[in-house]
Structures are given as C-alpha cells and as structure tokens.
N, C-alpha and C positions, 0 to 999 in steps of 0.2 A: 751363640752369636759372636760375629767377628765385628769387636766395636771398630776398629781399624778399615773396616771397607767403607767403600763408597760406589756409588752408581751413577754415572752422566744421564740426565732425562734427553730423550733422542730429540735432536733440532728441531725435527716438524712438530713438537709438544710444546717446545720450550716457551712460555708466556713472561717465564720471571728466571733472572740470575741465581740456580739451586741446585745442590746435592742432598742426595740423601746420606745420611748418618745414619748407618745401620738398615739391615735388611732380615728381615722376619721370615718365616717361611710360609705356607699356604694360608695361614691367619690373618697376613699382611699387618704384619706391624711395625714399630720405624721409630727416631730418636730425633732429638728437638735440636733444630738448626739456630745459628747466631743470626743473630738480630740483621745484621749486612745482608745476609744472604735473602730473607724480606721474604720468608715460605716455612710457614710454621710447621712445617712435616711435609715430607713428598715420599708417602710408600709407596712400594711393588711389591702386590700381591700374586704369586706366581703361585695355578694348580693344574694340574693335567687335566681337571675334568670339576665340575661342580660351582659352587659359587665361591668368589675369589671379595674379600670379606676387607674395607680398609677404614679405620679408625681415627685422626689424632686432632688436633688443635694446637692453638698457635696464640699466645697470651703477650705477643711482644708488643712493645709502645711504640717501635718503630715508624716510620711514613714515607709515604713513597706507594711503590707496587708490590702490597702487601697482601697474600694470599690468607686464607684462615686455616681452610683446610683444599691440600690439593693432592690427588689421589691418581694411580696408573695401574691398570691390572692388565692382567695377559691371561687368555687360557691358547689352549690347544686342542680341544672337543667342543667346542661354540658354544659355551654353556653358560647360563648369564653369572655375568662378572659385575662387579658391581666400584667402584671408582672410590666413591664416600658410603659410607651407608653407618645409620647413628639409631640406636634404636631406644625407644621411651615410654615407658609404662605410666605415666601420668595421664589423671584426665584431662587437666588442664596445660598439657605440655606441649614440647613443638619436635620431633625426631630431628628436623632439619630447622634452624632459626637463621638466618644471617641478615645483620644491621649494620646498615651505615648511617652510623651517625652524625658526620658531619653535612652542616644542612648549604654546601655551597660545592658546585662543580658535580662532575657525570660521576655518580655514586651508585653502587649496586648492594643493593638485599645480598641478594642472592647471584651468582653468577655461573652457570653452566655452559659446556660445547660440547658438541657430538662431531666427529667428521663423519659420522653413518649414514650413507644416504638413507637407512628406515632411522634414523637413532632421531633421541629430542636433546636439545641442550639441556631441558631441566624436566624433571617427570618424578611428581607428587601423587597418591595415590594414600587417599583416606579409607580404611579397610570397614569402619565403622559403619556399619548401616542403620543408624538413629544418631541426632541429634547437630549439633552447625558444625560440619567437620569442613576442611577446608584439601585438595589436593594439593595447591600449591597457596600459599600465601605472600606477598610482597610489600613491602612498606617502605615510604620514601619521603625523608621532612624536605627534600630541597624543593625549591622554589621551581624548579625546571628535571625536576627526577620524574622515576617514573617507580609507580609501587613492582610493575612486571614488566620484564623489557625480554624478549625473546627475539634473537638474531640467528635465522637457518644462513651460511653461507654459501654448505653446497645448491647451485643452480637447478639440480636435476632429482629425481624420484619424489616420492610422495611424502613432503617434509613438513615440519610447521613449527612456526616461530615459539607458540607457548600452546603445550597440549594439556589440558586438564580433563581429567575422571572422576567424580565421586559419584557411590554409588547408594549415600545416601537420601532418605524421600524425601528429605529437606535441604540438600545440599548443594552446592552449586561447584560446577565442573573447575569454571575458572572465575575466582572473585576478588576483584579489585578495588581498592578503595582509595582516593585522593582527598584527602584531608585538606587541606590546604581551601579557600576559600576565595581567592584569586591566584590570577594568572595561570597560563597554557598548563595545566594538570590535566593525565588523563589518569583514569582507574587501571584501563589496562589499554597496553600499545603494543601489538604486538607486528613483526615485519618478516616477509619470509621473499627470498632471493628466486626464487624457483617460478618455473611456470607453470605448473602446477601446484603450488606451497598457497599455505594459507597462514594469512600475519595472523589470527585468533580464530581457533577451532574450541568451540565448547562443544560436548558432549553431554547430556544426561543420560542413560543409559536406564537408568528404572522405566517402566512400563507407567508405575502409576506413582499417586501423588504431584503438587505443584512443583514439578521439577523445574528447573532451566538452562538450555543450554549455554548461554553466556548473558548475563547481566551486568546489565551500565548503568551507575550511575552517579550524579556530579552536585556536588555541592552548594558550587558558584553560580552569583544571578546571572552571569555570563556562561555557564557551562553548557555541554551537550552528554547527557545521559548516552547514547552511542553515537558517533558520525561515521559516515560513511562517504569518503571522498574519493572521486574517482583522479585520479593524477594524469590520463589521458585524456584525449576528447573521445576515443571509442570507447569507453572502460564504463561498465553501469558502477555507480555509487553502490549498491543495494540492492539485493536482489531477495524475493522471497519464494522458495524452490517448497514445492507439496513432497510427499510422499505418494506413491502407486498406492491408487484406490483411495486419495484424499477427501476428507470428510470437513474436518473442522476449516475456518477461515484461515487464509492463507496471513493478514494481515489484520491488527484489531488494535485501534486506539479506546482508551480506556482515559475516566478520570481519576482524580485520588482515592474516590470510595469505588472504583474498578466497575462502576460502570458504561457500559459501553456507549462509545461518541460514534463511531462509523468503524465498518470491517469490511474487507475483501475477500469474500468468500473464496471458496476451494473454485468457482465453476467463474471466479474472476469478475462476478457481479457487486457493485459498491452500494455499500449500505451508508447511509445517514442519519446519525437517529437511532438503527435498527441494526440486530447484529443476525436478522435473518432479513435479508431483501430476495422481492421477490419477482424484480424487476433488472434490466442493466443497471441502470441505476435508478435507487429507489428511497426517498427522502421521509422522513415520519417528524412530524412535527406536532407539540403541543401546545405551542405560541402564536396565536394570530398576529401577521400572516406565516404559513407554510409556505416561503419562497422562493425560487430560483432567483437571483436577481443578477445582470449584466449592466455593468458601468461602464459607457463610452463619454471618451471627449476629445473637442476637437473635431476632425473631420470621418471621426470615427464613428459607425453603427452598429448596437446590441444587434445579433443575429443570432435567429433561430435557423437552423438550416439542415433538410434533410435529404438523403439522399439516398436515389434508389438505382439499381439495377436488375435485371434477369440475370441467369445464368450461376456459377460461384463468385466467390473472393477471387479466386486463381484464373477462373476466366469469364468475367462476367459479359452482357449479353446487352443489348438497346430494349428499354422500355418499350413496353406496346402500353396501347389502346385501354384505361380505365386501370390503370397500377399506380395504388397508392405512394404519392411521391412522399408525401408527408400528412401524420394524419393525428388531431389535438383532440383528445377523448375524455368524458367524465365519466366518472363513477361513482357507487354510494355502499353505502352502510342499512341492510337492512334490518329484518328484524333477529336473521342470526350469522350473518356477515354479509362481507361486500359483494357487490353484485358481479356473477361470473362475465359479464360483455358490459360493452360500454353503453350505458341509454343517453349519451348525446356526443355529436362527433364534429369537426369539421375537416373535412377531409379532401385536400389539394389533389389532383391526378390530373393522369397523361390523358390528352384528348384525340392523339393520335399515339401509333406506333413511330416512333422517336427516329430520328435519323443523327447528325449533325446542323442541321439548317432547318429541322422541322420537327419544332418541339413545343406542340402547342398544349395546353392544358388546361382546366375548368375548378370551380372550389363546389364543394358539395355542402349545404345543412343538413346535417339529421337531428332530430328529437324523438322522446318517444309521451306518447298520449298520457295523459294520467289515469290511473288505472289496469296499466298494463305495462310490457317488456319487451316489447316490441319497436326497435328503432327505426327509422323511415325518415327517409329523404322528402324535406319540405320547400326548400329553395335551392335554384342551384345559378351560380354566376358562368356564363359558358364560356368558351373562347373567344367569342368576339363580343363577351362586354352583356350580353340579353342578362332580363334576370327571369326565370321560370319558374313558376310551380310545377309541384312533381308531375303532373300529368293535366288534363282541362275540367276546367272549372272546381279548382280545388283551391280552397287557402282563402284569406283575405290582405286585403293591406289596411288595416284599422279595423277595429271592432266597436260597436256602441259605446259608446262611454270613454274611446283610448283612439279619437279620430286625428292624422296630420293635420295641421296646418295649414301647409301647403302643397298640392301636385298641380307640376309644372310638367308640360309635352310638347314635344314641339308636333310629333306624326301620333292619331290615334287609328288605330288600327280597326278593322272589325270585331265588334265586340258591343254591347249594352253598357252607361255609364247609370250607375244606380244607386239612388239615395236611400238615406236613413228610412224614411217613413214608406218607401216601397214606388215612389214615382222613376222613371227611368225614360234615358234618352236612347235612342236606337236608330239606327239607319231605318229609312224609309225603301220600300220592296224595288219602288224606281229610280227615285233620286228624292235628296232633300236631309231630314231629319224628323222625325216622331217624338211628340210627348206622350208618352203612357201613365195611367193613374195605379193607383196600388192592385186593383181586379185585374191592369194589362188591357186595357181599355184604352185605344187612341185617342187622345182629349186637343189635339192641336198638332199642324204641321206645318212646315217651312219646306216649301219646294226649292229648284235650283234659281228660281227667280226671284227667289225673295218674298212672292207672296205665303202670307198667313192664315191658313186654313181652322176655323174652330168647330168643334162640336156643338160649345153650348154659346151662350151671349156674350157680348160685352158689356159688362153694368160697370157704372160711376157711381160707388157707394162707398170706397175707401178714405 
C-alpha cells in the first residue's frame, strides 16, 4: 500500500468535499479521513471481473455533511459490484443499521442513489425464510422525518423510489413504522420522478402464507394507515389491478377481529355485509331494518332510478314495447334456501316502442298464490291512468270482512254492481236499471222514466 496516494472521487459523484487515503486492491479497502473532510472512508474497489467488496466507518463527532460510510466500485465484465456491503451473523443484528439521531431538520436512516436507470437507490434483501425479518428497515425520531424516503431521479426506465423483497412467510417486502404519535408522519413515503416509476412497490413473492405486499400503518388519532392522493385532477388516487384468471376479491374492508365489513369482488360486484355477493350489489344484514336509505334536503329528491336500453354499452338501441325499465322484486328463504325467481314483483315497462317523443309506459303487480310458485300479474296501471285486472272477471276490490269505505265514480261503465249478501244492480236489457235478489231473480225496476216496477207489494210494516 502506498500510504502517500490519493484519488479525486469524479465530479458527477461528488456529494461531500473528500479524498481517499489510501487505496486497497480488489478487496476494496481504504484509511480514515480528518474530520474537515466530513467522509469517514471513501473506497475504490477496483476488479476485472467478480464482485467488488467495500467496507469502512466513520466515528467522527463532526457536523455538517457528514457521510458514515461512502463507497465507489468499478468493474469491467458487468459483474455485480457492490458500493457498501457489511455482513452479520447475529440473530438479532442489522448488516446495514444507519441512525439519525437528531430529532430536528431532513435526517436520514439510511441514505442511497443509483444513477442506473434498472438500479434502486437502496435494495435490502432478507435471505431468512422464517421468522420477522425486515429487507430494508428505516427509523426516524424527527417530528417531520420520514422512517423510508426513497428518491428515483432518473425520469426514464422502470425505476422505483423504495424496492423491498423478503421472502419470508411472515414477512413484509417494505415495513415502515412512524412512531411518533402526532403530526404529518408517514411509515413509509416513497416518490419516483419517472413515468413509469413507482413511489412504493412492495412485493411478496411466497406463493403461500399471509404475506403482504406493502403495509400501512399509523398510530395517530389523525393518521391514515395508506393514502393515496392523486396530485392531478386526471390521476386515480388508488387503483386495485387483479391478476389473469382472478379469483379472490379485488378489494375487502375488514374489522379488528378481520372480519369481513364489504369486498369487491374479482367480477367487480360490491358486497356489504358479505364477502361473497351474489348480486351487483348485494347488502346482508342482521339488524332490523336491512336498509338502503337516501337522505335529501332542500329542493332535493331520494331517487331510485333505472334505466334501460336495447342494443350494447357501446351501441345501445330505443326500447321497444313491454322492456322492463325498472323492476322491484322479493324473495324468500325456504325450507333449504332462497327461492330461485322472484314471487312478487312490481314491475315499470315500456308501453310502446320508445322513440324520442314517445315514451309511454304502464306499472305491472304481480303476486304469487299461496301454496304455490307461480307469479302472475294481478293489477296493472296503463298508460293512460285505467287500472285492470289481469284479464275479465278476475280479482276483487274488497273482500268480506276488509270492505273500502268509500267508491266514488264519476262514469260506470257496463258491468253488474254487487253486494255482500248476493243482491246486484245491473243494466236493464232496454233501458233503466234492475234489482236482482241472491237466486238473480228481477225483484224491482226503474225504467228511463222514472217509473218503479215491483214484483212483489208494498207493505207498511217497518
């Protein structure tokens, strides 16, 4: 070793005013710089081929822009080189630790760059497959630090702010944790310059076990376990992307004991309640009421509103003639589940083939009988107002014992008006009006004149 040399670190490296004191050969080792110079070792690990290996620390009390360990390697066969690299046979140890400990101003753990457009500024790697191992760890007391702070500069290739891997079945890719208890703390923040870069990429990479790709979360009664902001107005917050051939829910809120509040299924149907729906959306409730509910005010109205076409999404087509516009269904529970169709319906349709100016339409009842499964249309409101039974002489309007009050008419049309105990009024074959008895028996009539025709007497005996 020539204690006498020195080596200039090249401009576009240069972060901190520093030489190296003494130069190693392919083991990459180096000698301890004055305190002024504020870079407790800066080697050059120089190999033709293989991995280029750099060691040292820096114990100075100095302040300022102060390095701990700062590291350069060079090959010549593209072979991985490695900058820092510390290695540690403890269970409980850290290969790579770095603390900052003062708890005011932009402090870093840990601080990495790559100018690689594939390179990471920082890339931790827990070889351990059992037990909480960590890829990369970061820890920050300031009030406005950050535990992981990952900066891609270059603009272009497939970069990312902070990459983490572990490939253990319990472990997590990238984990952050913000102690602190107020104010703006995140666990992990990570920001990537590229249009394609990604500010936090987790990975889990095991097949099985509760793995996860990145996990949030916040202390403070003010925090947010992840947020997701979008900084433009086109920009999604959030997005949750399947896998080819997706199975499990795309999206699933959970309580503290992890059971399930509502999910969004792979097929994009929203569960409530339920973390299989089997509807668009489909509500499960165990609290009376089971409700939808729409709050308006002001000049504002709850709206149910449906709405139909022919045709696709992409080119849809004018309703015709009896197409369900909107249609409000019940169902049951029988004796070994719910029942496959609806047994009661009311159901709004088109009453013509739709145009723009002619768009008329009718509401339908159905029920179905007791004792059976079969649903059937019993009243129907038409377009112009009529209300009908499904077809002639069917249905009533009161039954013995659940009679109106009152019907009011202004036009009665032809037809028999027929009472409880079987007497009936009826048109007369010429003109007039007919009393009939329960046998249907003419007992009295009223011609166009007014005179009164009887069968039997008139007696004074009431």
């Amino acid at each position: 070793m020539n204690d006498n040399s020195t080596i200039e670190v090249p401009s576009d490296r240069r972060r901190f005013v520093r030489k190296l004191v003494g130069l190693g050969a392919a083991a990459g080792i180096g000698g301890l710089l004055l305190a002024r110079e504020k870079t407790g070792l800066l080697p050059l690990a120089q190999a033709a081929s293989g991995d280029s290996l750099l060691i040292n620390e820096n114990n100075s009390g100095d302040t300022g822009d102060i390095g701990g360990t700062t590291g350069l390697t060079a090959t010549t066969a593209g072979e991985p080189t490695f900058r820092v690299e510390n290695l540690s046979d403890q269970t409980n140890s850290s290969a790579v630790a770095g603390v900052a400990s003062n708890t005011s101003g932009i402090t870093n753990g840990v601080y990495g760059e790559s100018d690689s457009v594939d390179g990471r500024g920082v890339y931790g790697y827990a070889s351990n497959a059992s037990g909480f191992t960590y890829g990369v760890r970061g820890e920050s007391d300031s009030i406005a630090g950050y535990g992981v702070f990952g900066v891609v500069g270059n603009p272009g290739g497939s970069t990312y702010g902070v990459y983490g891997q572990s490939s253990s079945v319990q472990g997590h890719g990238v984990y952050g944790v913000a102690v602190n208890a107020s104010g703006s703390t995140y666990g992990v923040y990570g920001s990537a310059s590229s249009v394609q870069g990604c500010g936090v990429e987790g990975y889990a990479s095991n097949a099985s076990g509760g793995t996860i790709g990145v996990y949030g979360r916040s202390s403070s009664v003010q925090g947010i376990g992840v947020l997701g902001s979008a900084g433009k107005f086109g920009t999604k917050p959030m997005v949750a992307q399947g896998a080819s051939g997706q199975t499990a829910s795309l999206q699933e809120w959970q309580n503290y004991q992890r059971s399930v509040l509502a999910v969004v299924d792979a097929n994009g149907q929203l569960g409530v309640g339920t973390g299989t729906p089997q509807f668009k959306i489909n509500v499960l409730g165990v609290v009376d009421p089971t409700a939808l509910s729409f709050d308006s005010y002001g000049t504002v109205a709850s709206n149910i509103i449906g709405r139909r076409a022919e045709g696709t999404v992409g080119s849809p087509s004018a309703c015709l003639t009896d197409d369900a516009l909107l249609v409000l269904n019940g169902r049951g529970y029988g004796a070994t589940g719910f029942s496959n169709a609806s047994r009661a319906a009311i159901r709004l349709l088109a009453a013509e083939n739709w145009t723009d100016t002619a768009q008329g339409a009718y509401i339908r009842f159905e029920t179905t009988q007791a004792g059976g499964t079969n649903r059937t249309e019993r009243m129907r409101i038409t377009d112009t107002g009529d209300i009908l039974p499904p077809s002639d002489n069917v249905g009533n309007i009161g039954i013995a014992g659940q009679s109106w009050a009152s019907i009011k008419g202004h036009i009665m049309n032809a037809g028999d008006l027929v009472f409880e105990n079987g007497y009936r009024f009826t048109e007369d074959t010429g003109s007039g009006m007919r009393l009939m008895n329960e046998n249907g028996t003419t007992i009295a009539k009223f011609d166009h004149e007014g005179n009164l025709h009887i069968k039997g007497k008139v007696l004074e005996d009431l």
